[in-house]
N, CA, C and O of each residue as an XYZ file, in Angstrom:
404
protein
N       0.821     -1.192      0.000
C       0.000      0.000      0.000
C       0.869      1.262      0.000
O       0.684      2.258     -0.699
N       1.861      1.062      0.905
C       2.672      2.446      1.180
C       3.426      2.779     -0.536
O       3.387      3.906     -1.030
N       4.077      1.560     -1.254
C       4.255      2.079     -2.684
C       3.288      2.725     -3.763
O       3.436      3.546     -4.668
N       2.066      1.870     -3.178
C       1.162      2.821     -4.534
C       0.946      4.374     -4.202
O       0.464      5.177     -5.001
N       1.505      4.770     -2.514
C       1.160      5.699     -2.338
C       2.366      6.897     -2.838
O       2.178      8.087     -3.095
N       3.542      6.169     -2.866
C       4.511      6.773     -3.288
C       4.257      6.949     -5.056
O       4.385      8.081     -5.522
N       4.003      6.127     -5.718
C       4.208      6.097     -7.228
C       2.650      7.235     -7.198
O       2.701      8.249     -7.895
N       1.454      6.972     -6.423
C       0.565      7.999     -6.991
C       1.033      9.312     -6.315
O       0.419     10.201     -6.906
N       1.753      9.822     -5.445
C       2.122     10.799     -5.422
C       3.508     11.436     -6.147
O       3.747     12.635     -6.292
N       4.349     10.311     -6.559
C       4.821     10.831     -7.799
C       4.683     11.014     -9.130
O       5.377     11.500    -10.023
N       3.202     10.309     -9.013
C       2.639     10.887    -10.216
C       1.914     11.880    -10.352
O       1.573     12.044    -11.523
N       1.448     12.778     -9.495
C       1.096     13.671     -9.069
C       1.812     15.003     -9.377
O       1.459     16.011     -9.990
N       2.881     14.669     -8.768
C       4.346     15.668     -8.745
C       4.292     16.051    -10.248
O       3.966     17.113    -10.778
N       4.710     14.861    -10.783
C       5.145     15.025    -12.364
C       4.079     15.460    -13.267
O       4.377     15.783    -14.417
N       2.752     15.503    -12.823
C       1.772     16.096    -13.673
C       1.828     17.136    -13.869
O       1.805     17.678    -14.975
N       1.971     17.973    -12.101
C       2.234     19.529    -11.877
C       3.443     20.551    -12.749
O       3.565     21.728    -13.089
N       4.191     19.280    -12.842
C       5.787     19.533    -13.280
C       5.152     19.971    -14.699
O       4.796     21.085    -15.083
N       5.135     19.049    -15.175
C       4.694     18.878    -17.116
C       3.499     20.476    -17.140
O       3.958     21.419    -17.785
N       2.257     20.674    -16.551
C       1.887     21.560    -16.602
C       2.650     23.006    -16.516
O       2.170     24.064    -16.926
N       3.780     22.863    -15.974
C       3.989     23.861    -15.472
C       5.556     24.173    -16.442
O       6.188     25.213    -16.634
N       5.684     23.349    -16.708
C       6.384     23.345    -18.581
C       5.870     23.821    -19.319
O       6.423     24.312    -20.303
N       4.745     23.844    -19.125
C       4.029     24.046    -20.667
C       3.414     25.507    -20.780
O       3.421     26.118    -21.849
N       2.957     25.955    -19.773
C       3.175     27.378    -19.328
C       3.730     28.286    -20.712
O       4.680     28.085    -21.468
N       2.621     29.440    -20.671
C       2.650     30.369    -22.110
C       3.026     31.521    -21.173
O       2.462     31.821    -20.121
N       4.199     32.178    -21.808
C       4.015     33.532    -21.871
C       3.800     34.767    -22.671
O       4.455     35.050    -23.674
N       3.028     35.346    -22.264
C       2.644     36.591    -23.615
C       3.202     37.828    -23.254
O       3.840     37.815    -22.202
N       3.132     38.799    -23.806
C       3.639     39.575    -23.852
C       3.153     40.797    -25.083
O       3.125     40.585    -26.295
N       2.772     42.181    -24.347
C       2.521     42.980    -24.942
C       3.698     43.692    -26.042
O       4.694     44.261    -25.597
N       3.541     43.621    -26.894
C       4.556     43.902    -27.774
C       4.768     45.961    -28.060
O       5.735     46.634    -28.415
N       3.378     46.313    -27.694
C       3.369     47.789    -27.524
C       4.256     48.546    -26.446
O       4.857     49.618    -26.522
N       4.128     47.573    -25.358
C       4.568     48.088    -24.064
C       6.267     47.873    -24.088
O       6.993     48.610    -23.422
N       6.722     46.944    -24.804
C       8.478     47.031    -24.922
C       8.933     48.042    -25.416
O       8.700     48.492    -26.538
N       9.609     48.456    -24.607
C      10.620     50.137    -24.507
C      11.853     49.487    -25.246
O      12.084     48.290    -25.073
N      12.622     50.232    -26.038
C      13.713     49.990    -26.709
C      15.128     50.134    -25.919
O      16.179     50.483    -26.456
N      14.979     49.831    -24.671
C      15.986     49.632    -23.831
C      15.739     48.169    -23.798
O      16.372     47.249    -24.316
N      14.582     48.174    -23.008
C      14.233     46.444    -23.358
C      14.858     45.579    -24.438
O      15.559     44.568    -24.409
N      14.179     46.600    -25.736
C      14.427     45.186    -26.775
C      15.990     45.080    -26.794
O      16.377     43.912    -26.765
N      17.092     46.137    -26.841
C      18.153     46.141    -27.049
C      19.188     45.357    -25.681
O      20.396     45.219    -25.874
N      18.705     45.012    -24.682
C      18.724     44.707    -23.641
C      18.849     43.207    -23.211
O      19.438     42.708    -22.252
N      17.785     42.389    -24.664
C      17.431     40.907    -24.234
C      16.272     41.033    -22.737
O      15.697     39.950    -22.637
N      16.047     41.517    -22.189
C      15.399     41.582    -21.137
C      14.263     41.288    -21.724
O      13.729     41.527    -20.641
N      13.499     41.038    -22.305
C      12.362     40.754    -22.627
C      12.589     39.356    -23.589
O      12.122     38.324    -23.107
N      13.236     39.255    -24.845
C      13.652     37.881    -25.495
C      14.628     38.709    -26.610
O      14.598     39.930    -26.765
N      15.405     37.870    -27.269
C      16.138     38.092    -28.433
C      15.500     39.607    -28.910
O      14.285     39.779    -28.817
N      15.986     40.203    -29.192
C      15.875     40.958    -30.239
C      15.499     40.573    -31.380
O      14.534     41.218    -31.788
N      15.927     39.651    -32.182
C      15.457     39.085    -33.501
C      14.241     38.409    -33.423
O      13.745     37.845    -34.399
N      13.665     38.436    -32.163
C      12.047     37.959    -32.280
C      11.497     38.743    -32.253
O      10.512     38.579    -32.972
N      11.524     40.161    -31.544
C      10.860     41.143    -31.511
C      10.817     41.620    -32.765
O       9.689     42.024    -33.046
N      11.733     41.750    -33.772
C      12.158     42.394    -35.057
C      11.237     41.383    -36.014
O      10.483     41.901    -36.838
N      11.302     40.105    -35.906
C      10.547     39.362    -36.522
C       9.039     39.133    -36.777
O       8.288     38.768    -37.681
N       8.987     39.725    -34.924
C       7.137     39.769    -35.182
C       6.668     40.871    -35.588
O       5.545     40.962    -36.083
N       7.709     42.147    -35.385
C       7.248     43.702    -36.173
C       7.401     43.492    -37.683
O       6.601     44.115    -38.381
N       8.190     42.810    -38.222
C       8.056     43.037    -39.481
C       6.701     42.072    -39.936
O       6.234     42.252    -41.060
N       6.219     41.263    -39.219
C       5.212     40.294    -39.390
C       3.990     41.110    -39.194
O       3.020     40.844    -39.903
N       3.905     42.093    -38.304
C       2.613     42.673    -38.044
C       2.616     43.803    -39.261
O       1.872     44.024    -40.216
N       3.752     44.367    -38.777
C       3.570     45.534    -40.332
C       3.534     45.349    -42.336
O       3.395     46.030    -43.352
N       3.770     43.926    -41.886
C       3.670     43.284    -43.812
C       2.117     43.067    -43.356
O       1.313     43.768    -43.971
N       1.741     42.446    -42.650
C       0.218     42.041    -42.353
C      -0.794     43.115    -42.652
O      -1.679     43.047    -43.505
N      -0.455     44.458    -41.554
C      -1.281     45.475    -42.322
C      -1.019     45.812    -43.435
O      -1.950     46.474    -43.895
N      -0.051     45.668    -44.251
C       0.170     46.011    -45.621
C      -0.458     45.140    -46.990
O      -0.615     45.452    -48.171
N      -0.730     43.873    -46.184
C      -0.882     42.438    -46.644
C      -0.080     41.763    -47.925
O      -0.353     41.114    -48.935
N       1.370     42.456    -47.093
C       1.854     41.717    -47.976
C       2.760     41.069    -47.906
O       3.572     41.650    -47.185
N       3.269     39.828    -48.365
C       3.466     38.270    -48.207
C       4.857     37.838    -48.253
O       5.382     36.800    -47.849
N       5.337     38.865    -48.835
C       6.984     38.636    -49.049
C       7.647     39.149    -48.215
O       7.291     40.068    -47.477
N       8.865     38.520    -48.241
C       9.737     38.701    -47.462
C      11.146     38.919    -47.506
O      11.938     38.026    -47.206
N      11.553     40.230    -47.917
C      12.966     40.627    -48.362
C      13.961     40.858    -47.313
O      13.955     41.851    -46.585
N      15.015     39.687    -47.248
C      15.506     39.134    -46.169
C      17.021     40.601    -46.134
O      17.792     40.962    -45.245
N      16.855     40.949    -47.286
C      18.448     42.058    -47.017
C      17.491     43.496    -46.568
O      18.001     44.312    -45.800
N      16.335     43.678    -47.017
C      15.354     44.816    -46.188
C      15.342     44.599    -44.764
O      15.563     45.437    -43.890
N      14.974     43.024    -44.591
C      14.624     42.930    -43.062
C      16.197     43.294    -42.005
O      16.165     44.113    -41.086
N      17.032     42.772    -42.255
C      18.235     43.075    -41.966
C      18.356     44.623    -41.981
O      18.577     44.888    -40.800
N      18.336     45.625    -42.577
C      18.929     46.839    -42.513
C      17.592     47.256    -41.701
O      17.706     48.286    -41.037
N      16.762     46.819    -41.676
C      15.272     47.782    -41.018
C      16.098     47.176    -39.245
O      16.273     47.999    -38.346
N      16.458     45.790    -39.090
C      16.712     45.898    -37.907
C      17.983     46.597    -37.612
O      18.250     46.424    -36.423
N      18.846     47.295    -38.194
C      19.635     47.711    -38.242
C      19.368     49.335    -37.765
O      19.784     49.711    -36.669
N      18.783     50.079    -38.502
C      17.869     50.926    -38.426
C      17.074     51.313    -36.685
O      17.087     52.285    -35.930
N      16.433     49.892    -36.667
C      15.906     49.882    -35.549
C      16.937     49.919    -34.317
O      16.780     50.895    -33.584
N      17.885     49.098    -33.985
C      18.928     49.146    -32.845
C      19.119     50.406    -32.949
O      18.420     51.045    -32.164
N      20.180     51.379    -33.991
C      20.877     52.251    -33.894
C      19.492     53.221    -33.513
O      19.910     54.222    -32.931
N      18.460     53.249    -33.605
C      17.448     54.285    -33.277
C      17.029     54.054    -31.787
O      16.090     54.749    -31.398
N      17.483     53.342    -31.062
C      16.745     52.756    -30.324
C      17.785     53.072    -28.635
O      17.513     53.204    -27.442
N      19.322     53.072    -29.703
C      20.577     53.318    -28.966
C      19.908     54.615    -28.250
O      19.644     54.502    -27.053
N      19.666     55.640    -28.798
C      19.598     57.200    -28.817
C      18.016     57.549    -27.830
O      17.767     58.560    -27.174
N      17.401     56.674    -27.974
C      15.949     56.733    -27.560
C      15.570     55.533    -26.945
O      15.163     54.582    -27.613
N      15.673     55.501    -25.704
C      15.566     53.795    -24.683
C      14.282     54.194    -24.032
O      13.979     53.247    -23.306
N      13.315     55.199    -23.930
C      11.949     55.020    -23.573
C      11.275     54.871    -24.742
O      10.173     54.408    -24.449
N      11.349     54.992    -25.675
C      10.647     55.199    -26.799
C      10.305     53.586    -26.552
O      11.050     52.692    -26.151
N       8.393     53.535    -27.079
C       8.024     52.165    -27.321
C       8.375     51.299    -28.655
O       8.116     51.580    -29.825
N       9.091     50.083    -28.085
C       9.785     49.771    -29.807
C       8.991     49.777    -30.719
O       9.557     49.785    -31.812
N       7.682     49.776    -30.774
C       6.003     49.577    -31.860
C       6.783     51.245    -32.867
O       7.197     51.377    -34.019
N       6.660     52.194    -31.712
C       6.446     53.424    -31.771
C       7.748     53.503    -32.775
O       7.611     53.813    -33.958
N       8.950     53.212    -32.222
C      10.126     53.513    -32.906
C      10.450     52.918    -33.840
O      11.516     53.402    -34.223
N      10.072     51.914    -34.620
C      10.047     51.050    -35.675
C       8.936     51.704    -36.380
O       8.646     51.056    -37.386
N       8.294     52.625    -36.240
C       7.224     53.209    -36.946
C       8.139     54.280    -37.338
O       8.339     54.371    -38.549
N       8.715     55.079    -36.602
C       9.911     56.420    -37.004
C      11.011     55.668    -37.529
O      11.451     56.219    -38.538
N      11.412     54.980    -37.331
C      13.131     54.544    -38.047
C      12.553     53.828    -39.147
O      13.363     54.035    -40.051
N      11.684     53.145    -39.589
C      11.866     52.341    -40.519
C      10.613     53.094    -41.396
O      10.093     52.359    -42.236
N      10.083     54.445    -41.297
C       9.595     54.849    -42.120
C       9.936     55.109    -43.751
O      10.924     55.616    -44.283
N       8.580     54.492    -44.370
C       9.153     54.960    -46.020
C       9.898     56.501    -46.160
O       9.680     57.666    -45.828
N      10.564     55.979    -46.627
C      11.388     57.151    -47.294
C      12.449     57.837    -46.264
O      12.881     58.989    -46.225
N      12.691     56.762    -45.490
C      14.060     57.197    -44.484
C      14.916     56.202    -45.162
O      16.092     56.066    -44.823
């Protein structure tokens, strides 16, 4: 008896465990300040850069993906970002990577 009580309470354990792996985090993408993104304090940089260029082709709806654009826009973005660390990165990827800069 005393083993089944051990194996069902380590099975127990390990359920909590696995749930708690699996665990989502979200994250407002408006609210990251460009100290943040440049920082890693929030995740890579190249994810943040990845999902802005994903949201802003989206409103544009458009589908392609020009991998030497995306590169200099994040390029663009750091060095703008150096100079301006409250600025919201949404906000500042809207000024640095504007057409016709």
């Amino acid at each position: 008896m005393t083993k089944v009580r051990i194996h069902l309470l380590g099975a127990i354990c390990l359920g909590f465990m696995i749930a708690n792996a699996q665990a989502q985090v979200t994250i407002d993408v408006s609210k990251i300040t460009c100290a943040q993104f440049r920082s890693y304090s929030i995740t890579d940089p190249n994810n943040i850069a990845l999902w802005l260029s994903g949201y802003y082709n989206g409103k544009r709806a458009n589908t392609i993906i020009n991998v030497e654009s995306f590169k200099t826009n994040f390029e663009k973005l750091k060095d703008y970002c150096v100079t301006h660390p409250t600025t919201p990165v949404m906000e500042a990827a809207e000024t640095a990577i504007a057409p016709g800069k």
